[in-house]
C-alpha positions as CSV (number, residue, x, y, z in Angstrom):
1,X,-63.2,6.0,-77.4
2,X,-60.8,3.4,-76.0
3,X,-58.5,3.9,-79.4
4,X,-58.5,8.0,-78.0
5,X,-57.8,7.4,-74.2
6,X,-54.5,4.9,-75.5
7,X,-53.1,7.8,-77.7
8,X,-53.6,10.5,-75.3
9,X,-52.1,8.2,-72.3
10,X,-49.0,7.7,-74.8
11,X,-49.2,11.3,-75.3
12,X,-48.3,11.5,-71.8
13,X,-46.3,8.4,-71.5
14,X,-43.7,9.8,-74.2
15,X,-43.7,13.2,-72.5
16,X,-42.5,11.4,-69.0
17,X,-40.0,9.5,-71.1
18,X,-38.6,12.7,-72.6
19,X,-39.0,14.3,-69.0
20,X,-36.6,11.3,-68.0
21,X,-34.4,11.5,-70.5
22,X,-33.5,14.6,-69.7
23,X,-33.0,14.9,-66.2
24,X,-30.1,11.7,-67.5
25,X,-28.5,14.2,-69.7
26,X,-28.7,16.5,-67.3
27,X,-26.9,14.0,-64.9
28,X,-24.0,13.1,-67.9
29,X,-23.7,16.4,-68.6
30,X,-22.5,16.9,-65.0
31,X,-20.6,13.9,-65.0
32,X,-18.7,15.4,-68.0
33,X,-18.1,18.6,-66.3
34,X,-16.1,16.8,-63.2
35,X,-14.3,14.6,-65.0
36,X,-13.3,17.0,-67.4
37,X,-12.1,19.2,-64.5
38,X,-9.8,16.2,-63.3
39,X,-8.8,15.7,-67.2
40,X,-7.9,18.9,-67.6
41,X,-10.4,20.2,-70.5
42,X,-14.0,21.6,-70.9
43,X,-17.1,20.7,-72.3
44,X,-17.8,24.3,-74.2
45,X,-21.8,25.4,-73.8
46,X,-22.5,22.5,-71.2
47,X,-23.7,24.9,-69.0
48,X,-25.8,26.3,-71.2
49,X,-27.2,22.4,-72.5
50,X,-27.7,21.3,-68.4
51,X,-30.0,24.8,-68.1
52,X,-32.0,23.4,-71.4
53,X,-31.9,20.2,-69.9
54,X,-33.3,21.2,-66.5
55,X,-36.3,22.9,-68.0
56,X,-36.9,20.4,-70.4
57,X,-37.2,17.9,-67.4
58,X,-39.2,20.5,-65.2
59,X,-41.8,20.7,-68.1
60,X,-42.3,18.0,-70.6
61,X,-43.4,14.9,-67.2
62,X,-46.2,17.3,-66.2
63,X,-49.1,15.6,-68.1
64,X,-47.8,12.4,-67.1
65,X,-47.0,13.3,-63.4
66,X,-50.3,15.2,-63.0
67,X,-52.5,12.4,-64.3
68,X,-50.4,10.0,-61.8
69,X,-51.4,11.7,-59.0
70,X,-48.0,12.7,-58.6
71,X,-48.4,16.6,-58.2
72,X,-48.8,17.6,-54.9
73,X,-52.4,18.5,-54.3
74,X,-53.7,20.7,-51.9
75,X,-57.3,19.7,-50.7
76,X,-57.8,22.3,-47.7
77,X,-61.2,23.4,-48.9
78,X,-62.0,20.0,-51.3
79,X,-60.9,17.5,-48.4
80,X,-63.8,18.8,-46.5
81,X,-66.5,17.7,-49.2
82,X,-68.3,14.7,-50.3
83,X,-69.9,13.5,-52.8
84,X,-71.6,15.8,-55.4
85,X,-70.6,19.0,-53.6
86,X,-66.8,18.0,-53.9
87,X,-67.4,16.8,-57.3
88,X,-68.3,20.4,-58.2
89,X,-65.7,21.9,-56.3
90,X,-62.8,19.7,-58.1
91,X,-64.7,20.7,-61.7
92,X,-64.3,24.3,-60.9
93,X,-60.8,24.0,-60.2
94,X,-59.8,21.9,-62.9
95,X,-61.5,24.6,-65.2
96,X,-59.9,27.3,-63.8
97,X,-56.5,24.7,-63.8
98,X,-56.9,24.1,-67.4
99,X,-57.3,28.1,-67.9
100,X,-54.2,28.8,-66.8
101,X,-52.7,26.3,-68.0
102,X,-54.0,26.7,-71.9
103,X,-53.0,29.9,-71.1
104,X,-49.7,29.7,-70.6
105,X,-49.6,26.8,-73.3
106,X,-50.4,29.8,-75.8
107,X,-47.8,32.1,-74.5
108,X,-45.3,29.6,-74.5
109,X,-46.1,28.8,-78.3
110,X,-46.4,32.5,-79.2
111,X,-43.0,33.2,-77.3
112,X,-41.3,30.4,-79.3
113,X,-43.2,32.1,-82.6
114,X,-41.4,35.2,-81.9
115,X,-37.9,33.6,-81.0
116,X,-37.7,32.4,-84.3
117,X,-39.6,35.1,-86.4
118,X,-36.8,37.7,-85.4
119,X,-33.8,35.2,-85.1
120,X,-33.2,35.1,-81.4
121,X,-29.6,33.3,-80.5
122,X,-28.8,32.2,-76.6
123,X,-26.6,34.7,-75.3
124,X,-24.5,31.7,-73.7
125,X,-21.2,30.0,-74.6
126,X,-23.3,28.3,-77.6
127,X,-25.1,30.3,-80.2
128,X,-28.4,28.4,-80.1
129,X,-31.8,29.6,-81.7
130,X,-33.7,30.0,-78.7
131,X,-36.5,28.8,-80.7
132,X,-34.8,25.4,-80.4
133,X,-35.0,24.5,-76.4
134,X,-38.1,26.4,-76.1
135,X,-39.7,23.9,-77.6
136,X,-39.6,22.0,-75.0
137,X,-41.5,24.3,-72.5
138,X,-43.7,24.4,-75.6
139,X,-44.9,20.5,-75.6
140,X,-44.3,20.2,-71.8
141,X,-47.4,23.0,-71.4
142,X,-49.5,21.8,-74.2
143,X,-49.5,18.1,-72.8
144,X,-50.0,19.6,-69.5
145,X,-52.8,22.1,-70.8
146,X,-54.2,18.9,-72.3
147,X,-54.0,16.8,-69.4
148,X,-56.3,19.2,-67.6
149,X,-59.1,19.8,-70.2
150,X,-59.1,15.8,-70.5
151,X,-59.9,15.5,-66.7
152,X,-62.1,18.5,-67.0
153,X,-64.0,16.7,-69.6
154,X,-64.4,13.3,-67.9
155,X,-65.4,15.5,-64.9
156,X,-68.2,17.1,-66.5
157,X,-69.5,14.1,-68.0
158,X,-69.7,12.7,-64.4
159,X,-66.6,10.7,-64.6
160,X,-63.6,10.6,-62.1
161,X,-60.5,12.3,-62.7
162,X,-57.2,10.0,-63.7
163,X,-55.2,11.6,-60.8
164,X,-58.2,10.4,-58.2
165,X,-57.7,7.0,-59.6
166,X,-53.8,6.8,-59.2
167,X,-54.4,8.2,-55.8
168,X,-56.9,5.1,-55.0
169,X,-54.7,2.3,-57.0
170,X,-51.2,3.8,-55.0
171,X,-53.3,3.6,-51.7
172,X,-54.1,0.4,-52.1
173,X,-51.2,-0.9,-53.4
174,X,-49.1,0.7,-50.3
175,X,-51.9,-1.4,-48.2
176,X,-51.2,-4.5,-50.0
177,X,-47.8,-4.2,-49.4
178,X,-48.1,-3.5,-45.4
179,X,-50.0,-6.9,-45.4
């Protein structure tokens, strides 16, 4: 079991590292641009890579973010709970969480299916398969769609979720540093 919770947590790992990665792409391709604009030349399609960048870094972190407690979280009706009754209450709504989010995992696959079953090109400066930087929103949703059905799982078996933990470790930590 501990061999399973190190891949999945370098599942997650490698999809914040990928999330990184591109937000600093996105950052040299704007670094590019400007000093290309004092050079006097142009970076053809590097409008077009920044947009694949920005929704590669928007989608690919979310496992890892999520099971960080980095997400922000919402606990109007859950805050108000204790015990076994808020237990319940954050099971249903990672199951309905994890719905969504398998969900949209699936039509994120499909949509990339399609994209290269009838040869879709990026309508941009740079004739691109589309297929290509959706794949991106692809993993970034799978990870995250897995994410969710892991904490779902430790949920149900009575377990606390990873992002509950981070939320306790970062507490204390911020405590230990005021002292």
């Amino acid at each position: 079991m501990q061999a399973l919770r190190r891949a999945l947590d370098a599942l997650y790992l490698a999809g914040g590292v990928a999330g990184a990665i591109a937000i600093i792409a996105i950052g040299l391709l704007v670094l590019v641009q400007i000093i290309g604009r004092q050079a006097g030349f142009h970076l053809p399609g590097s409008d077009d890579l920044t947009a694949y960048a920005v929704a590669a870094s928007a989608t690919l972190p979310l496992a890892y973010t999520f099971r960080h407690a980095a997400h922000v979280r919402v606990e109007v009706v859950i805050g108000r709970f204790s015990g076994r009754s808020r237990h319940a209450l954050e099971t249903v709504a990672l199951a309905i969480a994890a719905a969504v989010a398998v969900l949209f995992a699936y039509s994120s696959f499909d949509t990339m299916i399609d994209s290269w079953t009838f040869e879709e090109v990026a309508q941009g400066m740079l004739a691109v398969p589309i297929w290509i930087p959706q794949i991106a929103l692809v993993i970034g949703s799978g990870l995250f769609a897995l994410a969710l059905v892991d904490d779902l799982i430790v949920a149900l078996a009575g377990g606390e979720p990873s992002y509950r933990r981070a939320a306790q470790r970062s507490a204390r930590e911020r405590a230990a540093e005021e002292v």
